[in-house]
C-alpha positions in Angstrom: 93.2 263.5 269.4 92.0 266.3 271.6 94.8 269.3 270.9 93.6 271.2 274.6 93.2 270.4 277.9 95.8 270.0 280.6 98.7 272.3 280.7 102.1 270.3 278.3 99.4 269.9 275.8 97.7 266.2 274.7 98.6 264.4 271.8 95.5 262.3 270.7 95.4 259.4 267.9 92.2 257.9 266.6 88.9 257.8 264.8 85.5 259.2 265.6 82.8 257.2 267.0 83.3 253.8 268.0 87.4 253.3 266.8 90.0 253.3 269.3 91.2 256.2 270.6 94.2 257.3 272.6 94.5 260.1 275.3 97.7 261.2 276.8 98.1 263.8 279.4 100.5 265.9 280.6 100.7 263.8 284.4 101.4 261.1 282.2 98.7 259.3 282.4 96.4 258.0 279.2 93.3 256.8 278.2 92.3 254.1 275.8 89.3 254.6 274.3 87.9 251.0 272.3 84.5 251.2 270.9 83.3 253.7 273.2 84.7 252.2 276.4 87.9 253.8 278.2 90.9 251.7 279.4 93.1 252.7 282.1 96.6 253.6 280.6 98.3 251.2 283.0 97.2 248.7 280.7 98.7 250.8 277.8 101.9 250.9 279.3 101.9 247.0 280.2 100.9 246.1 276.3 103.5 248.3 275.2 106.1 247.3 277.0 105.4 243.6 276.1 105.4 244.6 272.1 109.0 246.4 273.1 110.4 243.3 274.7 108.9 240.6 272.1 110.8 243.4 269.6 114.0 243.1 271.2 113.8 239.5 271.8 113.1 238.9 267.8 116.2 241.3 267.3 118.5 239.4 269.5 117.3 236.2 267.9 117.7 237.3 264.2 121.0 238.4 265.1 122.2 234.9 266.9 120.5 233.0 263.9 121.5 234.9 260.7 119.7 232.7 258.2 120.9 235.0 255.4 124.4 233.7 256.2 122.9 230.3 255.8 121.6 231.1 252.5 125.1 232.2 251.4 126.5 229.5 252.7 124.2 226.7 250.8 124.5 228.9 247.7 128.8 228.2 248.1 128.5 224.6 248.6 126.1 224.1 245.4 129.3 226.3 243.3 131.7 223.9 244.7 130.0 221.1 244.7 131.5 220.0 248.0 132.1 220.8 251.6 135.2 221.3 253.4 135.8 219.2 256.4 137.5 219.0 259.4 141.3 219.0 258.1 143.6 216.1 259.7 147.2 215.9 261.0 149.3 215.5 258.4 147.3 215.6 255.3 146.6 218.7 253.0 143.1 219.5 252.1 142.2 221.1 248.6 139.5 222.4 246.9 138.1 220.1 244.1 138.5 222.2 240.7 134.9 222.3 238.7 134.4 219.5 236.6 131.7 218.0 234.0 128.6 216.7 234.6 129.0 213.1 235.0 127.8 211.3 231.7 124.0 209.7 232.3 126.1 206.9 231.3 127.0 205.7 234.9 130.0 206.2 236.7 131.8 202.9 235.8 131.9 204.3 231.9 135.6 205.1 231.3 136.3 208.3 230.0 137.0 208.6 226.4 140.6 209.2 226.0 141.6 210.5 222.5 144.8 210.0 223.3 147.9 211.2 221.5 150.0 210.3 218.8 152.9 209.0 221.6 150.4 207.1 223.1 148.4 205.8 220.1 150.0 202.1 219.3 152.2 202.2 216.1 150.4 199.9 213.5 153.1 196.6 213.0 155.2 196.8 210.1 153.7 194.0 208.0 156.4 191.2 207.8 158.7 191.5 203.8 157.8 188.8 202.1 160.8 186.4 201.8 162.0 186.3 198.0 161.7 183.6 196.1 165.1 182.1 195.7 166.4 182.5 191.9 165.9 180.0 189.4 168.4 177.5 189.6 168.3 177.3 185.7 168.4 181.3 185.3 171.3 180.7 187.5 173.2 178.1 185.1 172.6 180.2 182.5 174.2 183.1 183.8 177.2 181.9 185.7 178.5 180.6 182.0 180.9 182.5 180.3 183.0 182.0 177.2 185.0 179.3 176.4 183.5 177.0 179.2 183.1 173.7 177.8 179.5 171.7 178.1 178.2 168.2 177.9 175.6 169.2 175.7 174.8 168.2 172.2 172.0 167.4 170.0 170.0 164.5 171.3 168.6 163.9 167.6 165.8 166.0 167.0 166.7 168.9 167.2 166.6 169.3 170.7 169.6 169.5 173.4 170.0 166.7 176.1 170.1 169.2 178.9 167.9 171.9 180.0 170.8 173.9 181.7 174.4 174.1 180.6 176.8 172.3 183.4 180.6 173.0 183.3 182.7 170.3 182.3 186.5 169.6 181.9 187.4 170.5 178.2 189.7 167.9 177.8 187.1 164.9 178.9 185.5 162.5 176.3 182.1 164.1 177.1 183.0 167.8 176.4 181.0 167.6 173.3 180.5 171.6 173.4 182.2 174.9 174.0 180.6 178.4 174.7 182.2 180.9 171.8 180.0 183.4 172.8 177.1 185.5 175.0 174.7 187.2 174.5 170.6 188.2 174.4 169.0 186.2 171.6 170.3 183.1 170.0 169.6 184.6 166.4 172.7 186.8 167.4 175.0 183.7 166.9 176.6 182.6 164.0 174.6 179.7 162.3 176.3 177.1 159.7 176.9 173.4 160.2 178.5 172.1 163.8 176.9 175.3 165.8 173.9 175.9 168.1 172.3 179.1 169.3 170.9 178.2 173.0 168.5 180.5 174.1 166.5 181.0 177.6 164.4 183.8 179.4 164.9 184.7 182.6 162.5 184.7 185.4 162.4 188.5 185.6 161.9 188.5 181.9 165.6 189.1 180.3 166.9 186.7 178.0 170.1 185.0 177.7 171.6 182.9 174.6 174.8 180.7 174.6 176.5 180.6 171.2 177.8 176.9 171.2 180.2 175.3 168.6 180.6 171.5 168.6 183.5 169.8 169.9 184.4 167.2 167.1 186.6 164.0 167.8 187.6 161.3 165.8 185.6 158.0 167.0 182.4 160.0 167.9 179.4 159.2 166.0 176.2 161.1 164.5 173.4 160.2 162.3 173.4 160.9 158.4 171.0 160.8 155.3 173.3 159.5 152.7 172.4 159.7 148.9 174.2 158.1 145.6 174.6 160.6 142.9 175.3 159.7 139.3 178.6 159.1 139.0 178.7 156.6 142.0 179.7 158.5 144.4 177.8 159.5 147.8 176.4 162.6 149.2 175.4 163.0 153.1 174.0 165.4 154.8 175.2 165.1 159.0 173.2 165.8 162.0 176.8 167.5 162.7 175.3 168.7 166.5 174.2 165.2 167.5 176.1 163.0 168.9 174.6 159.4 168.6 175.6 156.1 170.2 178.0 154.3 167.3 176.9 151.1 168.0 173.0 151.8 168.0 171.3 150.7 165.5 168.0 153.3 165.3 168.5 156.6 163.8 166.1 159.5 164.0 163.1 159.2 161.0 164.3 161.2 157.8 167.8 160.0 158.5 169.5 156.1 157.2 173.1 155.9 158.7 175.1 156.6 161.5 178.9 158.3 160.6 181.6 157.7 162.4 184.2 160.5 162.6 188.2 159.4 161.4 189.5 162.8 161.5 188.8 166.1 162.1 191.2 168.8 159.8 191.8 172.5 159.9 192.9 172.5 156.7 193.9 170.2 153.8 191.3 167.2 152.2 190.2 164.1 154.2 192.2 160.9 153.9 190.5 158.5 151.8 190.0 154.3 152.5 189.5 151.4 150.3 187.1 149.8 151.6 184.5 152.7 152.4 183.9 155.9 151.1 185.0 158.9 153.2 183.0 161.9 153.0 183.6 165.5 154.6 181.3 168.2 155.9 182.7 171.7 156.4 182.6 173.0 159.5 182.5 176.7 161.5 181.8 178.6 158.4 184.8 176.8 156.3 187.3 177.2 159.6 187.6 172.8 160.0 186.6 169.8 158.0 185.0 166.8 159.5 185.7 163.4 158.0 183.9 160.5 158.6 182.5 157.0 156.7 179.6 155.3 157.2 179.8 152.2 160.2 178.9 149.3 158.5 175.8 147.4 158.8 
């Protein structure tokens, strides 16, 4: 740029030789210089008042579109997740919280609930099993007491007619038995001829024994060995616990008569007959005497 010249000085901008080059004078009126040729500064003027309104206009527009606003805005609505609408008469409109990605599961997937221990089912009580009902024998056995009076008896060989003691009137032809005492083991009772130990173990295990004497009555019968010592007289030994049918005519093998009972004493010596021999057996440890002679062929 040319620093002389007209009077208010020039201000010049531009290369040497063929560049552009721009002259300004003091009137206020230029020259363009473009590769060598001039322009007339009308032409300067008209080009740079078209770059100042396309300026402006781009302003005005930038400032009517704000895309940075935009920007913000689709930066928002991928934090929430959603976009606010319109909101309606009568309804109230809030902002979704943040949640989880959905599982790659699917949506119809239910949610896995670990639940709590209110909400967690109690486990059924298994049903109690129903007890067994007692043993009807274990039963028998314990609901007798002493002095209770039993049909029971030797059958013979040396086993009792009944598997369970049964009550009976003491005063009846067929109380052949009386409970003396109770207790665990039947080795506790006292042994000796006319008395029975009667033992039996519980279900659960515990043991009960019976101590029976016999109930002797003249006219009852029971099964003998009899034996003829030296000086003519006879020596039995009694079943004294049986009680066998008097008008049968087997006995039980090791044994050859059947005696019938004519008296039973607590003291004193049996009454002897003519016609048959009458033997005794001592009973309850010395305590009675049985007498009794043989039933005749």
């Amino acid at each position: 740029m040319d620093s002389g010249g007209t009077p208010g000085g020039t201000g010049q901008a531009g290369a040497d030789g063929g560049g552009t080059r721009i002259s300004a004078r003091a009137d206020g009126r230029s020259t363009i210089t473009v590769a060598g040729r001039d322009i007339n500064s009308t032409y300067f003027i008209s080009a740079s008042s078209a770059a100042l309104a396309a300026l402006v206009g781009l302003v005005i527009l930038l400032g009517m579109w704000q895309p940075w606003q935009e920007t913000a805005s689709a930066g928002a609505r991928d934090r929430t997740g959603t976009a606010a609408g319109p909101e309606r008469p009568g309804s109230s409109t809030t902002t979704a919280p943040n949640r989880e990605p959905t599982p790659a599961s699917g949506d119809d997937e239910e949610p896995e609930d670990s639940g709590s221990p209110e909400d967690s089912p109690s486990p059924t009580p298994s049903a109690s099993p129903t007890p067994d009902p007692p043993d009807p024998v274990d039963v028998a056995f314990a609901s007798t007491g002493v002095g209770t009076c039993l049909d029971v008896y030797d059958a013979g060989w040396g086993k009792l007619n009944r598997d369970r003691p049964a009550a009976v009137d003491c005063g009846a032809d067929f109380a052949f038995s009386k409970v003396t005492m109770v207790t665990t083991f039947a080795s506790n009772c006292p042994s000796g001829p006319g008395r029975w130990g009667w033992g039996h173990v519980d279900d659960d295990g515990s043991s009960t024994a019976l101590c029976l004497d016999r109930v002797f009555a003249a006219g009852q019968c029971f099964p003998a060995a009899l034996s003829r010592q030296a000086d003519g007289t006879i020596h039995g030994e009694g079943r004294l616990f049986s009680v066998w049918g008097c008008d049968r005519t087997q006995v039980p093998k090791g044994l050859d008569a059947i005696m019938v009972i004519t008296a039973v004493l607590h003291g004193g010596s049996c009454p002897q007959r003519t016609d048959r021999q009458t033997l005794s057996w001592p009973v309850f440890n010395g305590a009675a005497t049985v007498c009794a002679v043989q039933r005749p062929n």
